[in-house]
N, C-alpha and C positions, 0 to 999 in steps of 0.2 A: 504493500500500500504506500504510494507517496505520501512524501509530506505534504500538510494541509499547510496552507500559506494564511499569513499575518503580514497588515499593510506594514508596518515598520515596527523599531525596537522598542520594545516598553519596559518600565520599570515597572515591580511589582514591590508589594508590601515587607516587610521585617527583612531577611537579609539576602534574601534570591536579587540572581543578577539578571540583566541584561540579556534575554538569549531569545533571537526570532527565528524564525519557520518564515523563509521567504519564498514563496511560487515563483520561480523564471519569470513564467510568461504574463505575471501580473507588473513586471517591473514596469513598464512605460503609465501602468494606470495609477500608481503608487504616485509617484512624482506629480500630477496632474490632480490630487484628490486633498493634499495636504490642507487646502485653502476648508472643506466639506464639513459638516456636521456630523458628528460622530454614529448618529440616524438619522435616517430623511423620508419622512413618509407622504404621501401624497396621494391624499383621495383613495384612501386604502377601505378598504370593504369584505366583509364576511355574510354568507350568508349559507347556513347550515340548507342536507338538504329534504328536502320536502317527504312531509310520510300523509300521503292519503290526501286528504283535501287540505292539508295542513302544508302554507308556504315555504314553511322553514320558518327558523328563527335568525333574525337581520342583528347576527353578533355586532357588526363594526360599520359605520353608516358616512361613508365619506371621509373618515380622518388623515387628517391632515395636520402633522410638528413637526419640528428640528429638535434631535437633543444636542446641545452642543457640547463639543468633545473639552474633557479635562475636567466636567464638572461633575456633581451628584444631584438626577434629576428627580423628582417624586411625578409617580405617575399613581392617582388617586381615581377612587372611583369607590360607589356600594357594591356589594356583592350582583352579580349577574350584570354589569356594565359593560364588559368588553375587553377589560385587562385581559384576564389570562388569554382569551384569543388572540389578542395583539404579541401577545409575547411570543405565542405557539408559533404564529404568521413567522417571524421575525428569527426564530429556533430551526425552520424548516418543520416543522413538525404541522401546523398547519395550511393548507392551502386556501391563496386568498382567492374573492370572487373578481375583483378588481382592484386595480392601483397600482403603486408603485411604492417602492421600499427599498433604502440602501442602505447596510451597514456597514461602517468603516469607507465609504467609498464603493461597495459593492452591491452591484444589484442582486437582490436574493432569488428571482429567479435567471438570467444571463451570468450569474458567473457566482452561482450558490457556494462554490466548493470555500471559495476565496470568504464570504459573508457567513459562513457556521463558522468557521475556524477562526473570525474576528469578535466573536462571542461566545460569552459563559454563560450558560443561564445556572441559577441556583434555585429549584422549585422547590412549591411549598411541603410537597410530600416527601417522605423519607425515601430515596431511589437508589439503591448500590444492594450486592447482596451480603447475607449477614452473614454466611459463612467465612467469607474473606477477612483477610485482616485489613485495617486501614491502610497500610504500605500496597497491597494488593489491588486495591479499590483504583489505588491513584495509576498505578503500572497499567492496569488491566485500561483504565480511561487515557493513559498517554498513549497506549498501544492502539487504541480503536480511529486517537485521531494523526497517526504514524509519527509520533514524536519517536527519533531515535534512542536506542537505549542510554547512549552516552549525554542523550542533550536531559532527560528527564531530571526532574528535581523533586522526586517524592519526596523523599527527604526534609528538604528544604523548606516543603510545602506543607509538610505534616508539624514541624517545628515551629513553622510562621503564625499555624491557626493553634497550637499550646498543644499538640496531639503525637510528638515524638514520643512519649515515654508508652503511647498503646500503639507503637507500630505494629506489632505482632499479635497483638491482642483480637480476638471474635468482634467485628465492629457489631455484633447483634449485640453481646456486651458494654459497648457503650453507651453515656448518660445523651439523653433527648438532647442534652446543648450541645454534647462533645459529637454525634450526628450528625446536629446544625453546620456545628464547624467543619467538618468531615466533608458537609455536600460545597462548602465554599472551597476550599482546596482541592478540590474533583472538578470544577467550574474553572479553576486557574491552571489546570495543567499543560495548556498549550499555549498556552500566556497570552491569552483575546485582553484585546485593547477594552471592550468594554464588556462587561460584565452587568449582570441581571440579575436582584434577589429579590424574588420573590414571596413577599412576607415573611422575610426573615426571622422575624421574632415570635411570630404567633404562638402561643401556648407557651413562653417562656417565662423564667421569673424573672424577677430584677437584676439581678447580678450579674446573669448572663447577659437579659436586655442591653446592659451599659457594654460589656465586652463586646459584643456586635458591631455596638455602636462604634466603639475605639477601631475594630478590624476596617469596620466599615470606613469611615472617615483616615485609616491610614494606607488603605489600598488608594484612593482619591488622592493623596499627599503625595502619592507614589507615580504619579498619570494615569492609570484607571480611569478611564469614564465609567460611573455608577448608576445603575437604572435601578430606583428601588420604588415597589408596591409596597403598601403597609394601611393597616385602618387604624394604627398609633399615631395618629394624626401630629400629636405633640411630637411624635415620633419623628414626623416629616419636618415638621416645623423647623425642626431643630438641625437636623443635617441638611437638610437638600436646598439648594444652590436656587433651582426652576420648579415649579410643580406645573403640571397639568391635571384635569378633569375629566375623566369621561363619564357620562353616563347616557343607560340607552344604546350603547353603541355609537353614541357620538360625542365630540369635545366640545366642551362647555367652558373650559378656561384653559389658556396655558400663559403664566405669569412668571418672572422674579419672586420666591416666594414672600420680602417681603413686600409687594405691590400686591399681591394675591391678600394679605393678608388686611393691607389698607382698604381692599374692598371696602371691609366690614363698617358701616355705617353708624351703629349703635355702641352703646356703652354705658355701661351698666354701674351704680350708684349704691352701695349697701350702707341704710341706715339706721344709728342705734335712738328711741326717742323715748322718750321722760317717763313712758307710760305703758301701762299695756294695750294693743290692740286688738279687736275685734274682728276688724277687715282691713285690708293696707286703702291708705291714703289712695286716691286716685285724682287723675286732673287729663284733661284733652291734649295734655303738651306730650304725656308720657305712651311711650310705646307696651309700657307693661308693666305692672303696678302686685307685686305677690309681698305673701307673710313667709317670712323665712324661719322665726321665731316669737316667742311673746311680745316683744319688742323690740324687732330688725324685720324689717321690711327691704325688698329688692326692688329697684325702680330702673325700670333699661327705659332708655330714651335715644333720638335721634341727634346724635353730634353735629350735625350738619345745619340742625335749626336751635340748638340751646345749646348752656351749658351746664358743668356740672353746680357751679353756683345759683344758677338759677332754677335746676330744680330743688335744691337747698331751701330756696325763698319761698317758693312754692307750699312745698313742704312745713313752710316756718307760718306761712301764711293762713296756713287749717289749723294752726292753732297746738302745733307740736313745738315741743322745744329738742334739740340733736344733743347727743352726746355725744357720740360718734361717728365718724364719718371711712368709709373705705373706696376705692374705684376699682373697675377691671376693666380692662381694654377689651375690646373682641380680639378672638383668636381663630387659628386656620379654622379649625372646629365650627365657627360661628359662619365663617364664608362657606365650609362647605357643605353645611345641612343648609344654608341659605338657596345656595344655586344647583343643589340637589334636588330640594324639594319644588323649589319653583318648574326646576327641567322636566314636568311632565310630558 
């Protein structure tokens, strides 16, 4: 099996060096692509197929982004929106109805070989067998995508994600995180410029959460272009560089995440006042008026026509006295149950 080709050299995370899989006959498009977006979609479409009088279901409806290359992008959506199909398109693993798709510079169907081998995907499900050791795991996947034995870096790769000391070990023995880590080092073995994880965290706990978090953000340090799904929104918040939207099968936003986040129009006033309440204070200026406790009341209101002083006065004016006062800004979370729910 030939070697599968990578547009140029990349650096990877902890202490692996420099080592490409270059295709001959990609060299002229190499040169020519450096300027490109790490993915390039265009008016891409899914549509499953039809069982009986039943159309099919319209996965992917037109979409159309750039991920730009060197960053960490969140691609966001509810459950049944169109992620995992877009990813599968993008994997080879699904075939699209229409459009167009390039990654790294390669269009995924005219010159596919060149675009799997410029991506990793890391999915949500547990994939590799458990009989193997984790050393096994990562040989057996550099073998599938013809990395030579001399160029492999299991090793290297299984030390990076904290998994050297169970090279040998039953990976069915291993912990749900040490898995996780497992399927990301299985995703970097032919060292793809951009890489894809797929709700990385889901069902994890904290400790690990932040560990992800760290790998995640140092393969990015590294040039990794990062494509990450997740419904830890704060999740997103927090790493990703761009965020997009889908839902329905189509894009609803794609931002600077925080311009995505400035969306958010409202902002919310939590107050402590002199007395106990019955019902929260209400008035026409306020977007939404609730009892949080005996005496705190939550008051969201529109930024754009008051302020938080002036619900203060409001407030002071019904005949309450404050004792204390708190604000919250809106957050991704707020934009995106916002342009969620309106996208019907």
């Amino acid at each position: 099996m030939a070697n599968l080709p990578l547009g140029l050299t990349y650096v990877h995370f902890g202490s692996l060096r420099r080592r490409p899989l270059l295709d001959r006959a990609a060299g002229p498009l190499l040169r020519a692509m450096t300027e490109n977006a790490a993915i390039s979609i265009r008016n891409l479409s899914k549509r499953y197929a039809r069982q009986g009088d039943d159309p099919g279901k319209l996965a992917l409806d037109g979409v159309s982004f750039d991920v730009p290359r060197g960053g960490i992008f969140g691609l966001l959506g509810p459950n049944g929106a169109g992620k995992s199909t877009l990813i599968n398109v993008l994997a080879g693993l699904v075939t699209k109805t229409g459009g167009e798709a390039d990654v790294w510079g390669f269009d995924i169907d005219m010159q596919r070989r060149n675009a799997k081998a410029s991506i990793g995907i890391v999915p949500q499900e547990i994939v590799f067998d458990p009989f193997f050791t984790p050393f096994e795991v990562l040989e057996n996947q550099a073998g599938l995508y013809g990395v030579p034995k001399g160029q492999r870096r299991s090793e290297e790769l299984l030390k990076a994600v904290h998994l050297l000391d169970k090279r040998d070990a039953y990976a069915r023995t291993l912990s749900g995180g040490m898995k996780r880590r497992l399927l990301i080092a299985k995703a970097m073995v032919h060292s793809p410029p951009i890489i894809v994880l797929d709700e990385p965290t889901a069902g994890v706990d904290v400790e690990l959460r932040r560990l992800l978090w760290e790998m995640i953000a140092d393969l990015n340090k590294r040039g990794v272009t990062v494509v990450l799904t997740t419904h830890y929104l704060e999740e997103a918040e927090q790493l990703c560089d761009r965020i997009a939207i889908i839902n329905h099968g189509k894009l609803i936003a794609n931002k600077p995440t925080r311009e995505m986040v400035d969306m958010a129009r409202e902002k919310i006033v939590v107050l402590s006042v002199d007395r106990d309440l019955d019902t929260a204070p209400t008035h026409e200026a306020f977007t939404k008026s609730e009892l949080t406790g005996e005496r705190t009341v939550e008051i969201t209101y529109n930024k754009d026509s008051m302020t938080a002083g002036q619900v203060l006065s409001i407030v002071q004016g019904l005949g309450f006295a404050i004792e204390d006062v708190t604000t919250r800004e809106a957050d991704l979370e707020d934009v995106f149950v916002s342009l969620t729910t309106s996208d019907v």
